[in-house]
GUBA-857917 format. One record per residue (C-alpha): residue in one letter; x, y, z. Coordinates in steps of 0.1 Angstrom, whole numbers, padded with zeros to 4 digits, always signed. Example, Ala and Ser with C-alpha at 12.3 -4.5 7.8 and 13.67 -1.06 7.14 Angstrom:
! residues 2
a+0123-0045+0078;s+0137-0011+0071;
***
This chain:
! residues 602
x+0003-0051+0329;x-0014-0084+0337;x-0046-0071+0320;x-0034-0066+0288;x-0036-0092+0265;x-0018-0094+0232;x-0028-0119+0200;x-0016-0150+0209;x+0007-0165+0182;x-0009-0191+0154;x+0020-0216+0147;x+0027-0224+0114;x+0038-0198+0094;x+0072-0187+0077;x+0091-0154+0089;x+0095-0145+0047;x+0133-0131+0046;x+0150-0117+0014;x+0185-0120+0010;x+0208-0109-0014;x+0246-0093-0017;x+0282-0105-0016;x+0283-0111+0022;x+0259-0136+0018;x+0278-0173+0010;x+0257-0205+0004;x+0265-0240+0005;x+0249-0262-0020;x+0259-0301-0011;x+0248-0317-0044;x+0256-0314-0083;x+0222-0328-0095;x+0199-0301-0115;x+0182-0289-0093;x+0218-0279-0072;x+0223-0259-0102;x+0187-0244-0101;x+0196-0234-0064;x+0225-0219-0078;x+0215-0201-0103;x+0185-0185-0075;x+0214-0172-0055;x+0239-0160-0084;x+0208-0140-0092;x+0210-0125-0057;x+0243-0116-0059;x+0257-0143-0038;x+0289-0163-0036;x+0279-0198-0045;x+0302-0229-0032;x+0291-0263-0049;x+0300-0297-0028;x+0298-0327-0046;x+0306-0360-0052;x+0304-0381-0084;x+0283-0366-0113;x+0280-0333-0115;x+0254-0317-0140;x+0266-0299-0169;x+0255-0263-0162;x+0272-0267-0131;x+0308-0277-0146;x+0300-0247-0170;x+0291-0222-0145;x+0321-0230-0126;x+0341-0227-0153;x+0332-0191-0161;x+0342-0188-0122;x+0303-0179-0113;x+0307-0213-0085;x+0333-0225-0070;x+0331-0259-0075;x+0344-0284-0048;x+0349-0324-0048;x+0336-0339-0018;x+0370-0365-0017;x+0394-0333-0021;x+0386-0321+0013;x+0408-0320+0044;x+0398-0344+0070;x+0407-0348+0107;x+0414-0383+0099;x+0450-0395+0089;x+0437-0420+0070;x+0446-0421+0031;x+0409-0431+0020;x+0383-0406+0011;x+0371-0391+0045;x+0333-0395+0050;x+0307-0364+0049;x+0303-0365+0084;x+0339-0360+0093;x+0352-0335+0065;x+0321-0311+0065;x+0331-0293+0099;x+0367-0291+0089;x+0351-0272+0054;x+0327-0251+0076;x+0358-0241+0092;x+0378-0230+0066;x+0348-0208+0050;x+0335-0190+0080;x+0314-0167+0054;x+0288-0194+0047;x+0254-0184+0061;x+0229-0205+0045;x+0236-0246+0033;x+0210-0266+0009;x+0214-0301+0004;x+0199-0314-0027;x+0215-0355-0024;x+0199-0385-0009;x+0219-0406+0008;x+0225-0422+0039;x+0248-0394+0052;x+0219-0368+0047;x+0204-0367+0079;x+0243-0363+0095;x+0246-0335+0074;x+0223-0315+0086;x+0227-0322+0121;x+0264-0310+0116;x+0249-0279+0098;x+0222-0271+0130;x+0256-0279+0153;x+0270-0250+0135;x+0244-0230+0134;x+0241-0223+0102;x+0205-0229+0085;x+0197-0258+0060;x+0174-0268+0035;x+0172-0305+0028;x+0151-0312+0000;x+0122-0333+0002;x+0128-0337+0043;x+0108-0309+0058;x+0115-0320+0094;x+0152-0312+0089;x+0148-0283+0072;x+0156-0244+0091;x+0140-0224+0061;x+0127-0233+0024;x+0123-0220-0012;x+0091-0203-0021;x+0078-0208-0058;x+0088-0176-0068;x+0086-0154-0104;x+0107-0125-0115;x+0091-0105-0136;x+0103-0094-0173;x+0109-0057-0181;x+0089-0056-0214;x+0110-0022-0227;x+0142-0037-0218;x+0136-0076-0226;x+0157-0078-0195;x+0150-0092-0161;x+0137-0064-0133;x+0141-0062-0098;x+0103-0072-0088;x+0102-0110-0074;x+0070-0125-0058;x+0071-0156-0037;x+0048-0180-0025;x+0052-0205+0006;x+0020-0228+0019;x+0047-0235+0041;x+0050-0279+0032;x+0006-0278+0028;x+0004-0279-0009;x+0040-0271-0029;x+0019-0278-0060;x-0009-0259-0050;x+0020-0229-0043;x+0032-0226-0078;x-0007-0225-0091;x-0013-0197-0064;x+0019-0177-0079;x+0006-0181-0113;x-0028-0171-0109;x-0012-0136-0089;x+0009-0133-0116;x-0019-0137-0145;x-0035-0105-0129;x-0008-0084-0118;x-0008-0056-0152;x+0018-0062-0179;x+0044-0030-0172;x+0041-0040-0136;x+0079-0045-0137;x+0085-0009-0157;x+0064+0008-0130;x+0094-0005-0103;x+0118+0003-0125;x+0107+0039-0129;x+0097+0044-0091;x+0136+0033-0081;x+0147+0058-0108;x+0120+0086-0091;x+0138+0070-0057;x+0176+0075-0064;x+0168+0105-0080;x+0148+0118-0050;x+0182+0111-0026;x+0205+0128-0050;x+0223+0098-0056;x+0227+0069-0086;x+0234+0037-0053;x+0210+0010-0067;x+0207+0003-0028;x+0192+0030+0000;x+0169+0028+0024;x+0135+0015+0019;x+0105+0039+0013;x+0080+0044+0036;x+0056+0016+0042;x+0081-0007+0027;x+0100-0030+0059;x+0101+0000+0081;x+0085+0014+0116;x+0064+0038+0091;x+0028+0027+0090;x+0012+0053+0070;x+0024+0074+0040;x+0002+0102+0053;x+0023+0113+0083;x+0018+0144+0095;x+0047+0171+0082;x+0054+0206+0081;x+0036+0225+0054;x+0060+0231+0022;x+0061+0259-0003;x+0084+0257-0037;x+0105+0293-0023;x+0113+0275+0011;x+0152+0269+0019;x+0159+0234+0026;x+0187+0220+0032;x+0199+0187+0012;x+0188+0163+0041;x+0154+0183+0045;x+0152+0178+0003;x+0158+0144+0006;x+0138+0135+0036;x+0109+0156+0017;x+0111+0138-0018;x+0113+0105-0003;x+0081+0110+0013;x+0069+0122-0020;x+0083+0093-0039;x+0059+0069-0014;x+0027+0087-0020;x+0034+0085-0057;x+0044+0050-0053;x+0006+0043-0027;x-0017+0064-0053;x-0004+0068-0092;x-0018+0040-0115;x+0010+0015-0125;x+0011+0020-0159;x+0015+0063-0154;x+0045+0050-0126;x+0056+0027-0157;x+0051+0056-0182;x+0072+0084-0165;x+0099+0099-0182;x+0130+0118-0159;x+0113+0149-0165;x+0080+0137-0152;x+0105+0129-0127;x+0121+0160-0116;x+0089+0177-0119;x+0071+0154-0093;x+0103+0165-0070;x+0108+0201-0074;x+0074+0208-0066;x+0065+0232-0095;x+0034+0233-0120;x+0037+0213-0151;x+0035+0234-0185;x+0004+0221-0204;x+0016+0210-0235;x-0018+0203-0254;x-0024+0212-0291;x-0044+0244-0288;x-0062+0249-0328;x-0072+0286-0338;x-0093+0295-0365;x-0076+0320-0389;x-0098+0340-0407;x-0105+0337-0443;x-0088+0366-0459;x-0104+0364-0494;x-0140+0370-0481;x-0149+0403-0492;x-0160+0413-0459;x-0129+0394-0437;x-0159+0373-0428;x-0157+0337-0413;x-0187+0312-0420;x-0168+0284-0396;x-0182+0274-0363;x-0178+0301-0331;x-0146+0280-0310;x-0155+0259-0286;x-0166+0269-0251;x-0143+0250-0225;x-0165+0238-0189;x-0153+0223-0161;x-0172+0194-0143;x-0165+0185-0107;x-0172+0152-0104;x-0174+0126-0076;x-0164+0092-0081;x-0177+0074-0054;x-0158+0054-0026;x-0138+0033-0048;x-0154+0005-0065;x-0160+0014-0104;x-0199-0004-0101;x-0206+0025-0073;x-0201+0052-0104;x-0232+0070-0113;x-0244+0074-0149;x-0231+0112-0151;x-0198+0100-0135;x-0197+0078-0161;x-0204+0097-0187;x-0182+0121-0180;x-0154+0102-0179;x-0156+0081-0209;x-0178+0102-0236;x-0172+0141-0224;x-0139+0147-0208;x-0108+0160-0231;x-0086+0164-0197;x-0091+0144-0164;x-0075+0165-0133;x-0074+0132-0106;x-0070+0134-0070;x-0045+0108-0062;x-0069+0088-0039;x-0091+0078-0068;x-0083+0042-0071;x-0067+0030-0112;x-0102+0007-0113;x-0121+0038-0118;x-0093+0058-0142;x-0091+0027-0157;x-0120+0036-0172;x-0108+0067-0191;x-0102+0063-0226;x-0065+0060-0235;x-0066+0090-0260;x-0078+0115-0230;x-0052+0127-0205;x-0049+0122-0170;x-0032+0145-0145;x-0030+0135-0111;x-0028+0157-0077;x+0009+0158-0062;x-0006+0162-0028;x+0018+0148-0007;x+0027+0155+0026;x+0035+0190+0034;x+0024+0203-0002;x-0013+0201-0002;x-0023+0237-0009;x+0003+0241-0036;x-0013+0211-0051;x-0049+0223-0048;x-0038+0259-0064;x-0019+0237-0092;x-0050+0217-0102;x-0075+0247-0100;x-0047+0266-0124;x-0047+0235-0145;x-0086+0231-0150;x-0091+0268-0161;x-0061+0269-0182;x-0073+0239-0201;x-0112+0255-0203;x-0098+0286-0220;x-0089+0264-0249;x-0121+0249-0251;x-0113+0217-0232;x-0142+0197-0216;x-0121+0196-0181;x-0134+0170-0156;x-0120+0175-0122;x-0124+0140-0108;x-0124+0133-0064;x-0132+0105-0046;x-0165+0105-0031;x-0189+0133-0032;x-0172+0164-0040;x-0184+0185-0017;x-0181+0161+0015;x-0145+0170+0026;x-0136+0175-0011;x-0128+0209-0012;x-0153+0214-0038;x-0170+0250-0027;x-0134+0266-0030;x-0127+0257-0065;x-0169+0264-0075;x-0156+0301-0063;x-0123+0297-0084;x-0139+0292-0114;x-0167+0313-0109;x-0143+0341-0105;x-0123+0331-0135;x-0151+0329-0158;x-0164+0294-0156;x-0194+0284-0137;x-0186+0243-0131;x-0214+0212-0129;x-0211+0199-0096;x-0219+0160-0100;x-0222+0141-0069;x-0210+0109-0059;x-0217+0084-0034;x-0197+0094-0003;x-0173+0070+0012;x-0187+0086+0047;x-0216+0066+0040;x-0206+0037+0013;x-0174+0023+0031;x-0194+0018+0064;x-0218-0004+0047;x-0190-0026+0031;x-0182-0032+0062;x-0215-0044+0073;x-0218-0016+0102;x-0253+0005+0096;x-0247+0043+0105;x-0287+0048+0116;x-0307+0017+0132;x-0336+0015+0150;x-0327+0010+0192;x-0290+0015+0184;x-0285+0049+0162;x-0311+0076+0162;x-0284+0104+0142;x-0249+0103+0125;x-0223+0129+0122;x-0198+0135+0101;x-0164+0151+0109;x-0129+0154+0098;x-0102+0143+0122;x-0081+0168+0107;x-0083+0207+0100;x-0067+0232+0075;x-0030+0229+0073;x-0033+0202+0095;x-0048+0223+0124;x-0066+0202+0156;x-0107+0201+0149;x-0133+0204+0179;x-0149+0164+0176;x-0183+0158+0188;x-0191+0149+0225;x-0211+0116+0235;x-0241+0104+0224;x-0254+0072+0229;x-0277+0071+0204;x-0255+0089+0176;x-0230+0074+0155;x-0200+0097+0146;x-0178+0089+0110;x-0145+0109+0113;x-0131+0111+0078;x-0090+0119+0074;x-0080+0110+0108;x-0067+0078+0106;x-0031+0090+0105;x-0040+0110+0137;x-0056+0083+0155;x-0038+0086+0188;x-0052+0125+0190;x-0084+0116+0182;x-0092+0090+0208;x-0075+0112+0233;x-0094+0142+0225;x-0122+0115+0227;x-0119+0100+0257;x-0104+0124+0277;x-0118+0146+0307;x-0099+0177+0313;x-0120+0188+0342;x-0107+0154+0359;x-0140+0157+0380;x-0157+0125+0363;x-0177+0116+0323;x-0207+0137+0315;x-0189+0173+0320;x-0189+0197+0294;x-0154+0203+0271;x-0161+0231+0251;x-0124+0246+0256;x-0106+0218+0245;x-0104+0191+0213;x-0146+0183+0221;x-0176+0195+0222;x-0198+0176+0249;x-0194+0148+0273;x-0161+0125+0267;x-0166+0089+0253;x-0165+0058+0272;x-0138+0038+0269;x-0155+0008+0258;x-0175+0024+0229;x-0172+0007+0197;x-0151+0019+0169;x-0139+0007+0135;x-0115+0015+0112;x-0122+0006+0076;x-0092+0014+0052;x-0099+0016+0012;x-0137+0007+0015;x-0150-0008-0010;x-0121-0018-0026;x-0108-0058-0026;x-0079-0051-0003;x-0102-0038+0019;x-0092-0042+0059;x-0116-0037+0089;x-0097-0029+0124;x-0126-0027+0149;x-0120-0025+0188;x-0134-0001+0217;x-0114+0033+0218;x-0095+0023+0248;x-0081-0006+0225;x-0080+0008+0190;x-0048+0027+0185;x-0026-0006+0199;x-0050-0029+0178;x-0040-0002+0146;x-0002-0010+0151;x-0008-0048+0153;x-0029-0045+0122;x+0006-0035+0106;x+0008-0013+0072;x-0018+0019+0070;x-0039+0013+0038;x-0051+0050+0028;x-0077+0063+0025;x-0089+0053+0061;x-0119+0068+0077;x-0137+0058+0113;x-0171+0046+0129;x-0178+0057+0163;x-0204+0044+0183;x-0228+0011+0194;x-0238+0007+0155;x-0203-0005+0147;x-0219-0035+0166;x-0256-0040+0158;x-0251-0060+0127;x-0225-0081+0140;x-0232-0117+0142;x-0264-0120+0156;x-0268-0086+0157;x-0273-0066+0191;x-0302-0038+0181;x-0317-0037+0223;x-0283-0010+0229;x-0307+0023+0238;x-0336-0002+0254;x-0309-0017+0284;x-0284+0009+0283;x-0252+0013+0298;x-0259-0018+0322;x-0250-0048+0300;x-0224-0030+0279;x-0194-0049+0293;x-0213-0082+0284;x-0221-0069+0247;x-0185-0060+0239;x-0170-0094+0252;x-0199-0108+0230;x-0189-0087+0202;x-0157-0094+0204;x-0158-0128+0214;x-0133-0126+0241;x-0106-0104+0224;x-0098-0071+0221;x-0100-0065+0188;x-0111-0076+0153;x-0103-0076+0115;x-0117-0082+0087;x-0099-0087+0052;x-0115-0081+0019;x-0154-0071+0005;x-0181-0097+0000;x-0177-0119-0028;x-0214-0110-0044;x-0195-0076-0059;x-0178-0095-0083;x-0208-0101-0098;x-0224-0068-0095;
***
């Protein structure tokens, strides 16, 4: 245990805390506005509100407790331990009050006086945690600039609230930050939340405005691609199965849709995301009726419209990476747009409004049903003449499942236009900065899947030194990968042959390089890079999963770094110890946040 290091703690953060509910009592000592704006915070939340003042009290205060939303308290009514007849002092009545209302949990003092700093001593004595305004070194927690956001169908307020802290660096410079996330946040953000905890109470079987969170959101659940049982619309579940099985449905939705198709969904869209089963196109479908008064029952109008079906890539992510036929497709040529759900909204952003979008349900456990539904969908639509374009991230034909449906529609009639796209396998690592071929580091590259049919184990590649090996889809499956990686089942020592188990070849090192780079190309992109002794506990430190996630193995994760390190295959194995710690720079791990700045202006 005394080798293993863990990230040391950076002082000087907030832990951010929400709370809200009727068992939650605060204390505000003070009756000036901004008392009353504290009040008002926490009536919001649902919490009983207790106002302790003295003198002048403001006059939404007076009016909020008298439509009983406060409970308004003079500081000279209190009981004291003193017998004397004059108005105890703060100091002495407080713990007596405290006493009496054992339900407070949080106190704010918003007055300035002499008796201030008492106060909150009495308040830490207690242990009960204060705010004091504008004396930080007092203070247990504080108020972030937050914004609710407007529900613009209901005019009403909605339950989405962001806050910002720069915990006491720059308060003013906090309220500009929470504008500026605000200004780019889309308008029917709050809509989207209101329909997704519709989707959510309906996915439980149960109208309780509070449940348990969805995956990804405050819980142990890093990834909303766990690994589940394959599901069919004829299986028998019973309600906790359904519920379990929706819920996990309800968070890809909630990881992939575009907000404003979350915003737009109606309860049907609703149940029909749930039960599983293929939505009824309900396009116009226009047929040419013959002319009947032409001698001959003869039509001089046009012959109907041949449908087609494109299959299109779209590239890793960012819309610049489209290419022209992409493009085109999208925004000149397509009547109907069949999505997979990992295509990111920047790119169906870019389909015109009047064109509808349909976006693969595959979530956990229903992939195949989901494949069949879209391939259904696509030649369905072509039989009406539709220009159909079946849109996947990527390059369809790299892990995209392209050949199967080229065969569907073959067979059904239709012989698609395969457009290629720029494949994440080889975009994302470049975002990154990591090089998947470079001279005296990487002589060859493989690509893989961490992940088979049905979510059957795959045979990965043995060691190489000189070959760098991108595993696409594994990220949820991390811990099996590096195992079947690093591990020697003939116990007899490295360079042995595997070819019965999880590998082909020799087993990995320990300390080869490996990074995991999750939505590349994207702005939220995150790079997690370590050795593969050290990845899967630097994965969980990382936090949240951000699918799609995909993984660089080998000494070219490294060569670009810094300096750069390109002399791996001239020393070998020798000096590797020294170039990881280099690499590194002492840790055991690495991440990276975000995509160079230069592609804004690309």
């Amino acid at each position: 245990m005394d080798s293993i290091q863990y990230p040391a703690p950076v002082g000087g953060a907030s832990l951010l805390l929400t709370f809200k509910g009727p068992r939650n009592t605060i204390l505000i000592i003070g009756g000036d506005v901004l008392a009353a704006s504290r009040a008002f915070a926490a009536l919001e939340a649902g919490m009983q509100v207790i106002i302790l003042a003295r003198g002048l009290v403001c006059d939404e205060l007076r009016w909020r407790a008298d439509q009983q939303q406060v409970n308004l308290t003079d500081w000279d009514m209190l009981p004291s331990v003193s017998t004397s007849p004059l108005p105890s002092a703060p100091e002495e009545s407080l713990p007596a009050f405290l006493a009496e209302n054992p339900s407070i949990s949080l106190i704010c003092i918003t007055i300035h006086t002499a008796d201030t700093p008492a106060l909150a001593r009495i308040c830490h004595a207690h242990n009960i945690p204060v705010n004091v305004t504008d004396h930080p070194a007092l203070c247990d927690f504080s108020f972030a600039s937050t914004h609710r956001f407007a529900d613009p169908s209901t005019g009403g307020q909605s339950a989405l609230q962001v806050g910002v802290t720069t915990n006491g660096e720059g308060c003013r410079l906090a309220g500009r930050v929470k504008r500026e996330i605000v200004s780019m946040l889309p308008k029917d953000i709050a809509g989207a939340v209101r329909q997704v905890g519709k989707l959510r109470r309906l996915a439980k079987n149960t109208d309780d405005e509070v449940g348990e969170c969805e995956e990804g959101e405050n819980s142990s659940v890093t990834t909303p691609n766990r690994p589940v049982p394959g599901w069919r619309s004829s299986a028998i579940e019973s309600k906790d199965e359904s519920s379990r099985r929706r819920m996990k449905w309800v968070a890809q939705v909630s990881e992939y849709w575009a907000i404003t198709r979350l915003a737009s969904m109606s309860e049907d869209d609703m149940k029909l995301i749930l039960s599983g089963d293929s939505p009824q196109t309900t396009l116009p479908c226009s047929v040419q009726v013959p002319n009947e008064s032409s001698l001959h029952n003869l039509t001089l109008l046009p012959p109907p419209k041949k449908g087609r079906i494109l299959l299109v890539g779209s590239g890793p992510g960012h819309p610049s990476l489209l290419t022209i036929a992409t493009h085109n497709a999208l925004t000149k040529h397509a009547d109907l747009v069949l999505s997979d759900k990992l295509v990111p909204a920047a790119v169906l952003a870019l389909i015109p409004e009047t064109v509808e979008v349909r976006i693969a349900r595959k979530f956990p456990g229903n992939a195949e049903g989901a494949q069949s539904e879209m391939m259904d969908a696509a030649v369905e639509a072509a039989r009406r003449g539709l220009t159909v374009v079946r849109l996947k991230q990527g390059d369809p034909v790299v892990y995209g499942r392209a050949g199967e449906e080229v065969l569907f529609f073959r067979a059904h009639g239709f012989e698609p236009l395969v457009v290629p796209g720029v494949s994440s396998a080889l975009a994302a690592p470049i975002f990154a900065g990591i090089p998947v071929t470079q001279r005296g580091v990487a002589e060859s590259v493989v690509v893989c899947t961490g992940v088979g049919r049905q979510g059957k184990e795959v045979k990965l590649p043995g060691y190489e030194r000189s070959r760098t090996v991108l595993i696409l889809m594994g990220v949820a499956r991390i811990a099996q990968v590096v195992d079947a990686m690093i591990r020697n089942d003939s116990g007899s020592g490295e360079g042995l042959q595997n070819s019965e188990g999880r590998r082909e070849g020799r087993p990995y090192p320990r300390n080869t390089p490996i990074a995991i780079i999750e939505r590349g190309s994207m702005p939220d992109q995150r790079v997690v890079a370590s050795t593969l002794g050290d990845i899967c506990e630097a994965l969980d430190i990382a936090g949240e999963q951000r699918p799609p996630g995909m993984m660089v193995v080998g000494w070219a994760v490294l060569a670009l770094q810094g300096a750069g390190d390109t002399s791996v295959l001239e020393e070998g194995e020798e000096r590797d110890e020294e170039r990881i710690r280099k690499w590194l720079g002492g840790s055991r791990w690495v991440m990276r946040e975000g995509i160079d700045q230069g592609w804004t202006e690309v």
